[in-house]
C-alpha positions in Angstrom: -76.0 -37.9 -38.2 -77.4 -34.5 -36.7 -76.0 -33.5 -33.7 -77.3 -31.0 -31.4 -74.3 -28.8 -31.6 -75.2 -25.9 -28.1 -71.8 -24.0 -28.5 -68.5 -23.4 -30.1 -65.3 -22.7 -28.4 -62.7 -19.9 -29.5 -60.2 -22.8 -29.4 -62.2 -24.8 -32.5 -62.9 -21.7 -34.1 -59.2 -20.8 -34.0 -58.0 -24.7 -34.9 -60.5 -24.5 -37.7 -59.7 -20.8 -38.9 -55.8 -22.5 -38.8 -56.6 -25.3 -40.6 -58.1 -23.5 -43.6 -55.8 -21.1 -43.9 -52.9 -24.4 -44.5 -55.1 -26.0 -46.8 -55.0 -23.0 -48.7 -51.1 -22.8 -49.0 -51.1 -26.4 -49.6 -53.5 -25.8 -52.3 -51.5 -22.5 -53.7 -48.6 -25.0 -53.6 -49.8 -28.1 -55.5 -50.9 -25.6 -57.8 -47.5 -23.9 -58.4 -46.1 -27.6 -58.5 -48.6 -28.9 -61.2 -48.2 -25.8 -63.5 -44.5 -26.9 -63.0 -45.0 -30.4 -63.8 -47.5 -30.0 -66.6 -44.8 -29.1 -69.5 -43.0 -32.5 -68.7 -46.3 -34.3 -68.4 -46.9 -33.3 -71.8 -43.7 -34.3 -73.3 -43.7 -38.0 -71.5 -47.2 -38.5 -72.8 -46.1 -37.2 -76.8 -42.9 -39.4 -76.2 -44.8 -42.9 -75.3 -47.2 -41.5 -78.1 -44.4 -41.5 -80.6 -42.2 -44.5 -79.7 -44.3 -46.5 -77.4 -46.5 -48.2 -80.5 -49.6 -50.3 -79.5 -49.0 -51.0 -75.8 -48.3 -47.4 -75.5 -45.6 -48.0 -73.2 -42.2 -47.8 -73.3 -39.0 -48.1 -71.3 -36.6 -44.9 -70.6 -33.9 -43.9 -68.0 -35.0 -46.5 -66.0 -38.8 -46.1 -65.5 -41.6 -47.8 -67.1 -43.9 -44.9 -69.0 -46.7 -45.7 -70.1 -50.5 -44.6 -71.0 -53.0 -46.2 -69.4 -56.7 -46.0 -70.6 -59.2 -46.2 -67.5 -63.1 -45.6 -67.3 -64.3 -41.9 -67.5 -66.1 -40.8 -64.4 -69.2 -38.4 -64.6 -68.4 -36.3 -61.2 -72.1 -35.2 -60.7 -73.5 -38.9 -60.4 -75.1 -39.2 -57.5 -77.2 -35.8 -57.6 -78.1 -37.0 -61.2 -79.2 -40.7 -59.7 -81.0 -39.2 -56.6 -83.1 -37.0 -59.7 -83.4 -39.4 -62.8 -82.7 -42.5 -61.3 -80.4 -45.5 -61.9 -81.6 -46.7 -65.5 -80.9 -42.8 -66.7 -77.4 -42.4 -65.2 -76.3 -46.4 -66.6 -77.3 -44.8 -69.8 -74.8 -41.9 -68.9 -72.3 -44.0 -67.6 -71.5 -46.4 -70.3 -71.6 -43.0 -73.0 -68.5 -41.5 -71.1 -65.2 -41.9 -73.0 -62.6 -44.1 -71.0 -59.8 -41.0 -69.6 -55.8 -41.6 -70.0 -53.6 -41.7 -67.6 -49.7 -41.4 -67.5 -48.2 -44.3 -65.6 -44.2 -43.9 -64.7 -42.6 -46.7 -62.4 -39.5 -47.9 -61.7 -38.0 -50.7 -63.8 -37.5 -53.5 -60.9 -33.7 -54.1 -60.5 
């Protein structure tokens, strides 16, 4: 996948310069919107806690919330694979706790 790259031109250098500096205000911003969202988060998730009993669900205004229980993931993986191998990281793979995650949906009309 190696190219032989000879030379850049000021219009890549400017589209790329560009490009980070969005990414970075779209970062800044779904940070600003997940520090706003996180309070809310947390009182959804204590609320199906409380009321939504074994299935962990419940229905409110309209939407479906509910916890859903999913495989963990161990984010370093492949480096780990690549330097203990496969029989090592299975070992890893099935210790990691199953992660929650906070379903809400619409109730179909």
């Amino acid at each position: 996948m190696s190219q032989d790259i000879k030379r850049m031109t000021t219009d890549e250098i400017s589209e790329f310069l560009s490009l980070e500096e969005e990414r970075r205000r779209l970062n800044r911003l779904a940070a600003d919107l997940e520090k706003k969202a996180k309070p809310i988060k947390e009182k959804i998730l204590q609320f199906v806690r409380t009321t939504g009993g074994k299935s962990r669900s419940v229905v409110s205004c309209g939407h479906v919330l509910a916890i859903i229980t999913r495989a963990g993931t161990v984010t370093w993986k492949d480096e780990f694979i690549r330097v203990a191998g496969e029989d090592e990281a299975e070992k890893l793979r099935s210790a990691v706790p199953p992660t929650e995650m906070l379903s809400v949906e619409k109730v179909a009309a």
